[in-house]
LUMLUM-91732 format. One record per atom (N, C-alpha, C): residue in three letters; atom name; x, y, z. Coordinates in Angstrom, 1 decimal. Example, Ala and Ser with C-alpha at 12.3 -4.5 7.8 and 13.67 -1.06 7.14 Angstrom:
BEGIN
DRENTI/residuo/atomo/px/py/pz
DRENTI/ALA/N/13.2/-5.7/7.8
DRENTI/ALA/CA/12.3/-4.5/7.8
DRENTI/ALA/C/13.2/-3.3/7.8
DRENTI/SER/N/12.8/-2.2/7.1
DRENTI/SER/CA/13.7/-1.1/7.1
DRENTI/SER/C/12.9/0.0/7.9
This chain:
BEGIN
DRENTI/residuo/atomo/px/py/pz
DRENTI/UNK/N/0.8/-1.2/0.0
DRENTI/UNK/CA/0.0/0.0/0.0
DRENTI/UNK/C/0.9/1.2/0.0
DRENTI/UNK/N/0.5/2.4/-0.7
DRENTI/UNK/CA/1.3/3.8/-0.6
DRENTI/UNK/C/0.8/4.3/0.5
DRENTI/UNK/N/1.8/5.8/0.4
DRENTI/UNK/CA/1.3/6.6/1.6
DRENTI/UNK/C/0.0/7.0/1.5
DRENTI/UNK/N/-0.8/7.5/0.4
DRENTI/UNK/CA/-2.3/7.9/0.1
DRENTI/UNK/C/-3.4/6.4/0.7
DRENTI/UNK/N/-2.5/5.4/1.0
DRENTI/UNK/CA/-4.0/4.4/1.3
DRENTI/UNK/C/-4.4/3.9/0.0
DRENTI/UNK/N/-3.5/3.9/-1.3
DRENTI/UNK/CA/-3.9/3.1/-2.3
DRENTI/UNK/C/-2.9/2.1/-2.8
DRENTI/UNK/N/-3.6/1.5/-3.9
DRENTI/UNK/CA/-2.6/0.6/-4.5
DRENTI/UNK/C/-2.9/0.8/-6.2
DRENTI/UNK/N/-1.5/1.1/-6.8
DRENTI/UNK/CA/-1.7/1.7/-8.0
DRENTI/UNK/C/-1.4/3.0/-8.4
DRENTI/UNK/N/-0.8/3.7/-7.3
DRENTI/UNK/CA/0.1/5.2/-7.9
DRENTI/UNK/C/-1.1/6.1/-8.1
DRENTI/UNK/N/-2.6/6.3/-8.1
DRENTI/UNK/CA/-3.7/7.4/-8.8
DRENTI/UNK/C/-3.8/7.6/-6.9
DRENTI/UNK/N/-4.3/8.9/-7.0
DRENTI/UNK/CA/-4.2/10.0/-6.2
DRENTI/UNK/C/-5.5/10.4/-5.4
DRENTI/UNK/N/-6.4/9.0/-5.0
DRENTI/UNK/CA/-8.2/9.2/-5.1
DRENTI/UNK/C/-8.3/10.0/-3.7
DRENTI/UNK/N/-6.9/9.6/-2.9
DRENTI/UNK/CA/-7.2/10.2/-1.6
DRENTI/UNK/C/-7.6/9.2/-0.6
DRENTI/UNK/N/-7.8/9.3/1.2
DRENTI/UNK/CA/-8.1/8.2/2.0
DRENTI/UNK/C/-9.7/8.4/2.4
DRENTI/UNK/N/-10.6/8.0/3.0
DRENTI/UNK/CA/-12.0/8.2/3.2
DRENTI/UNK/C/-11.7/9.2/4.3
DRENTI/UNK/N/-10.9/9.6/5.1
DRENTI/UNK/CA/-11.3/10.4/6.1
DRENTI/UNK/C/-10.8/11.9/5.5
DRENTI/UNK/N/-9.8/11.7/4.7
DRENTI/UNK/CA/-10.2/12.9/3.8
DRENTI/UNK/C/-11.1/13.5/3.2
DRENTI/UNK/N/-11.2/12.3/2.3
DRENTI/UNK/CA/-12.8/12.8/1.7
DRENTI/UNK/C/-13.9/13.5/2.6
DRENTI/UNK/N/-14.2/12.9/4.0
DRENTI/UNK/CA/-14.7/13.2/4.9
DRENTI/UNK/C/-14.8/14.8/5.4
DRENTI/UNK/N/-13.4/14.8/5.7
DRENTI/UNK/CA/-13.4/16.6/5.8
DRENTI/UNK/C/-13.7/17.0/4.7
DRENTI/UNK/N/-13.2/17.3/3.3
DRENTI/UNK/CA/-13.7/18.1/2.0
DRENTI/UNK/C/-15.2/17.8/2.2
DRENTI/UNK/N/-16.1/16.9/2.2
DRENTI/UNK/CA/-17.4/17.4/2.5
DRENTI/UNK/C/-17.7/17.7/3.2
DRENTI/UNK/N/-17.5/17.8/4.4
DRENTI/UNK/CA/-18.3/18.4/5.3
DRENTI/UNK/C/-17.4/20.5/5.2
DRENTI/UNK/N/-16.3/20.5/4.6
DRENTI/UNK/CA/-16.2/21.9/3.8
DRENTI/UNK/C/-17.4/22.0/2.5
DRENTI/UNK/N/-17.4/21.2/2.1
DRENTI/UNK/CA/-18.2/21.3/0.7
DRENTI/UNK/C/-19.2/21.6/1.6
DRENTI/UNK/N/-20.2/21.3/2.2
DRENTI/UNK/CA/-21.2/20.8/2.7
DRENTI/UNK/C/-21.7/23.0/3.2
DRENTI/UNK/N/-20.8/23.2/3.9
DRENTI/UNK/CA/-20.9/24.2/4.6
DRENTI/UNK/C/-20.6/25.5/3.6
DRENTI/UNK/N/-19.9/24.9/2.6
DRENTI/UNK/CA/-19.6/26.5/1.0
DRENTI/UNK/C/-21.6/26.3/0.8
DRENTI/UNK/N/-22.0/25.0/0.6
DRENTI/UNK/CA/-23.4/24.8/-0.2
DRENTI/UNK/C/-24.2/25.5/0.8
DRENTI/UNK/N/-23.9/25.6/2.7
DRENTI/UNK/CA/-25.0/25.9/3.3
DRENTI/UNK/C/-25.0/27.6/3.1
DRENTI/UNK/N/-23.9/28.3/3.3
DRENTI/UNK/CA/-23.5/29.4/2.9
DRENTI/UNK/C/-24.1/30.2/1.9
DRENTI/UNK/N/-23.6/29.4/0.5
DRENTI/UNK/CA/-24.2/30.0/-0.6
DRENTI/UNK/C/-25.4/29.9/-0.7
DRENTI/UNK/N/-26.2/29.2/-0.3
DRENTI/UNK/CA/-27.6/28.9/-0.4
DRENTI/UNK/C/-28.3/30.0/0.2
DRENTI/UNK/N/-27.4/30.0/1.5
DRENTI/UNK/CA/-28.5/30.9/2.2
DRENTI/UNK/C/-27.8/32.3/2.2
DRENTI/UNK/N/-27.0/32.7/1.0
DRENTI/UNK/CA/-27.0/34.1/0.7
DRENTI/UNK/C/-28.2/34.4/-0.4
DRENTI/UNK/N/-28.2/33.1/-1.3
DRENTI/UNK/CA/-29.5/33.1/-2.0
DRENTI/UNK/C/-30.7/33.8/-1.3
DRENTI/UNK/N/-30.9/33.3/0.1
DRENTI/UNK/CA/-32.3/33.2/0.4
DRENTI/UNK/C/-32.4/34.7/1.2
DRENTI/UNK/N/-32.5/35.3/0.8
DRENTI/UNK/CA/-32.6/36.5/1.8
DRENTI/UNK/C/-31.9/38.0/1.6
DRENTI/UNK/N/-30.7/37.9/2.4
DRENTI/UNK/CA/-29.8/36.3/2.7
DRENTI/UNK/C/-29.9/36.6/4.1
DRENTI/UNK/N/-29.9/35.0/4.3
DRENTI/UNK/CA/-30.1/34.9/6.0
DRENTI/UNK/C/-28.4/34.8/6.2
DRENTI/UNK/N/-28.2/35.3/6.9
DRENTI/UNK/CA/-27.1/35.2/8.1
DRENTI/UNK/C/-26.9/34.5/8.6
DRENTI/UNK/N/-27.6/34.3/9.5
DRENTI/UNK/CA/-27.5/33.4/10.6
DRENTI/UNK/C/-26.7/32.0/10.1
DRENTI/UNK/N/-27.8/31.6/8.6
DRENTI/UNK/CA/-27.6/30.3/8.2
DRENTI/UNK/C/-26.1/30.5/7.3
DRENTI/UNK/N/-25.8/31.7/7.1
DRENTI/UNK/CA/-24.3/31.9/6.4
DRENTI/UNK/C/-23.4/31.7/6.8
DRENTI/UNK/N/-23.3/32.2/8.5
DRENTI/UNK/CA/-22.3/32.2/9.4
DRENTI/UNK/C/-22.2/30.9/10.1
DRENTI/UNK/N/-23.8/29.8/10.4
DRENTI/UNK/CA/-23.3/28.6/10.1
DRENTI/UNK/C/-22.8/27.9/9.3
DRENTI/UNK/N/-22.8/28.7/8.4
DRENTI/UNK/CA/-21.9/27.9/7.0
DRENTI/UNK/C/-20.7/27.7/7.5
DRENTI/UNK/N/-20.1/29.1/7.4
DRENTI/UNK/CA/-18.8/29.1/7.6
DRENTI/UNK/C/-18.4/28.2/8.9
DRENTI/UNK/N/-18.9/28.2/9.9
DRENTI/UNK/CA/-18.3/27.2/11.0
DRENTI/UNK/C/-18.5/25.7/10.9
DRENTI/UNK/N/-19.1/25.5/9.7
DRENTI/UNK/CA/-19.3/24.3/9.7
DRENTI/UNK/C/-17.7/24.0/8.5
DRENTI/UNK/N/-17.1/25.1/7.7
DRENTI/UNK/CA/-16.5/25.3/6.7
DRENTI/UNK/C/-15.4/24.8/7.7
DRENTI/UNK/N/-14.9/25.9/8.9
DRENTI/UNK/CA/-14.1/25.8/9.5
DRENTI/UNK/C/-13.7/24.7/10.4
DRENTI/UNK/N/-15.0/24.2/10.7
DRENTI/UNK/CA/-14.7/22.3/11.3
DRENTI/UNK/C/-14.1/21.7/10.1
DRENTI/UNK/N/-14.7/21.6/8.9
DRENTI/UNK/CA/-14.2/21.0/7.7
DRENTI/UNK/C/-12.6/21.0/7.9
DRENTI/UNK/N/-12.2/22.7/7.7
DRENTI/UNK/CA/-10.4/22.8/7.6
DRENTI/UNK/C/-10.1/22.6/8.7
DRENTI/UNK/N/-10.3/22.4/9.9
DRENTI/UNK/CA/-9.4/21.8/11.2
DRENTI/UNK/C/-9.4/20.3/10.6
DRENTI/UNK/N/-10.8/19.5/10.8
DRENTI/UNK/CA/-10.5/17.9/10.1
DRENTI/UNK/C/-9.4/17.8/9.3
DRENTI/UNK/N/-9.7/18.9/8.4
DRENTI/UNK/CA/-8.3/18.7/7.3
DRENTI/UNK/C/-7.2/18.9/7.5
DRENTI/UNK/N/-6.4/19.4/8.6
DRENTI/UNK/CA/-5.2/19.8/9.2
DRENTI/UNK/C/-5.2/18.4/10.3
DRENTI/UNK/N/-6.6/18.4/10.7
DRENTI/UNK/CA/-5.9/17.2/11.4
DRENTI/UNK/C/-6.1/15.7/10.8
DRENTI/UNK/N/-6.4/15.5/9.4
DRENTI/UNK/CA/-6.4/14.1/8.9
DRENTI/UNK/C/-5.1/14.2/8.0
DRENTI/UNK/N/-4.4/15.4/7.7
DRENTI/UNK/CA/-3.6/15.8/7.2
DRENTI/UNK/C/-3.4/15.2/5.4
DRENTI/UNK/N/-4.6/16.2/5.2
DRENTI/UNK/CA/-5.3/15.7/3.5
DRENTI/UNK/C/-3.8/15.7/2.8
DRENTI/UNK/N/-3.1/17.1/2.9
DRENTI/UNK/CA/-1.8/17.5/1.7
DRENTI/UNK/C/-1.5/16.2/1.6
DRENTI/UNK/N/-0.9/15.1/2.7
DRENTI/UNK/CA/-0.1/14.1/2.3
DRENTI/UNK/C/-0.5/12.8/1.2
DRENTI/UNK/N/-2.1/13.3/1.0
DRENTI/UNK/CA/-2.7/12.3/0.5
DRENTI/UNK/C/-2.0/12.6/-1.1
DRENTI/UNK/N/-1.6/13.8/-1.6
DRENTI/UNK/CA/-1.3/13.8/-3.5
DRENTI/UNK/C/0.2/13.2/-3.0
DRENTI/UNK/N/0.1/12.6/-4.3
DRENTI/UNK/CA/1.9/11.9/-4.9
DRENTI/UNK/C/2.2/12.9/-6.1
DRENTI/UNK/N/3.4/13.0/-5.7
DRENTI/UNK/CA/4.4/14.0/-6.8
DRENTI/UNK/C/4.8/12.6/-7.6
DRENTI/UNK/N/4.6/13.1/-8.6
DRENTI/UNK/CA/5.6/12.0/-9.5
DRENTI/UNK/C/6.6/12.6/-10.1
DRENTI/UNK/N/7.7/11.5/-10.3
DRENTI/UNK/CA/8.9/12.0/-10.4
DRENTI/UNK/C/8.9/13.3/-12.3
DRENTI/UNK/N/9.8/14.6/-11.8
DRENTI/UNK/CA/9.9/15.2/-13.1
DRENTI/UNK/C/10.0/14.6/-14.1
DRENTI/UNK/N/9.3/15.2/-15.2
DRENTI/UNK/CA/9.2/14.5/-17.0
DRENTI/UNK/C/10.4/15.2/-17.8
DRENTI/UNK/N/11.2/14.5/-18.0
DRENTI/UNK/CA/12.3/15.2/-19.0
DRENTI/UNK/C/11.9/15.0/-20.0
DRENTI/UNK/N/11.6/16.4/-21.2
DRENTI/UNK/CA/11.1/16.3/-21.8
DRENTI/UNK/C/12.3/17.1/-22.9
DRENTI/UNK/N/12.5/16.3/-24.4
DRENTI/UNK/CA/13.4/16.9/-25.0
DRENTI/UNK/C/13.0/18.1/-25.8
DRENTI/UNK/N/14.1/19.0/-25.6
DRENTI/UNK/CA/14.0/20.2/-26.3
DRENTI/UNK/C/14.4/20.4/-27.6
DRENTI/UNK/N/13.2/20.7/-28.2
DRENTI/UNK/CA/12.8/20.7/-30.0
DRENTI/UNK/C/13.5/22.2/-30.4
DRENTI/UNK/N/14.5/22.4/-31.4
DRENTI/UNK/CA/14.7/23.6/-31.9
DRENTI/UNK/C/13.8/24.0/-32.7
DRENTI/UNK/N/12.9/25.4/-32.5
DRENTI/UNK/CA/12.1/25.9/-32.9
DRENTI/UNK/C/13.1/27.3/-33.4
DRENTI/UNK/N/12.5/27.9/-34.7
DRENTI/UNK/CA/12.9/29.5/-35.2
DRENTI/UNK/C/11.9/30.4/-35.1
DRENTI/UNK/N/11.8/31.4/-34.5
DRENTI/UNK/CA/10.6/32.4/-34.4
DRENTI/UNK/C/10.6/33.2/-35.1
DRENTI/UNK/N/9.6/33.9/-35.7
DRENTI/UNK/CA/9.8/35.2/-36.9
DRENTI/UNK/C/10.5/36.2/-36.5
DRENTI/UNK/N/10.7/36.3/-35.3
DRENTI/UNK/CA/11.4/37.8/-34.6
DRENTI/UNK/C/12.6/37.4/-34.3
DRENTI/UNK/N/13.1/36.2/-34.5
DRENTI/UNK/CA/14.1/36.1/-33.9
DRENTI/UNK/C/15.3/36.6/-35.0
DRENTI/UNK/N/16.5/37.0/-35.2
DRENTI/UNK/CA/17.3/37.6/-35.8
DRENTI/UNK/C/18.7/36.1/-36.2
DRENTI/UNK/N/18.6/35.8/-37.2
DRENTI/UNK/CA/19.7/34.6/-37.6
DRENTI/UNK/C/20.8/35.4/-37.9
DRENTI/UNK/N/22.1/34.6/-38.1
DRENTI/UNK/CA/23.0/35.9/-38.8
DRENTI/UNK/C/23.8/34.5/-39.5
C-alpha cells in the first residue's frame, strides 16, 4: 500500500479525507444557499463554522499528504525559429 492508502500510484485520496472536504463542501453549499435566500445570516455564518470544522478535520487528517508527486518528466527540447528572432 502507498502513503495515500492506495494501490496503483492514482491519487483518489483516503476516506477520512474525503470526509473533511465534505463536510467543507457541505458548509460553501450551506453558505451559498443561504445568501441566495434573503440572505439569512445566521444560516451563512453557520456555514462558515461548519466550513471551519471541515479545515481543522483537514489539518488534522492531514489531507496534503494524500497527493503523490511523481517524479519530473524530461522532456526533450525541440529547436524551434521564431519570426522575430534575428539569424545571422
Amino acid at each position: 500500500m502507498t502513503q495515500s492508502g492506495l494501490d496503483g500510484g492514482h491519487s483518489a485520496g483516503r476516506a477520512k479525507s474525503w470526509l473533511a472536504i465534505t463536510i467543507i463542501l457541505i458548509g460553501f453549499l450551506l453558505g451559498g444557499v443561504a445568501l441566495t435566500m434573503g440572505p439569512n445570516w445566521t444560516l451563512v455564518w453557520v456555514g462558515v463554522g461548519i466550513c471551519a470544522v471541515g479545515g481543522v478535520l483537514a489539518l488534522v487528517f492531514d489531507v496534503f499528504s494524500d497527493v503523490i508527486v511523481d517524479a519530473p518528466r524530461q522532456v526533450p527540447v525541440e529547436e524551434h525559429y521564431s519570426p522575430f528572432e534575428r539569424r545571422s
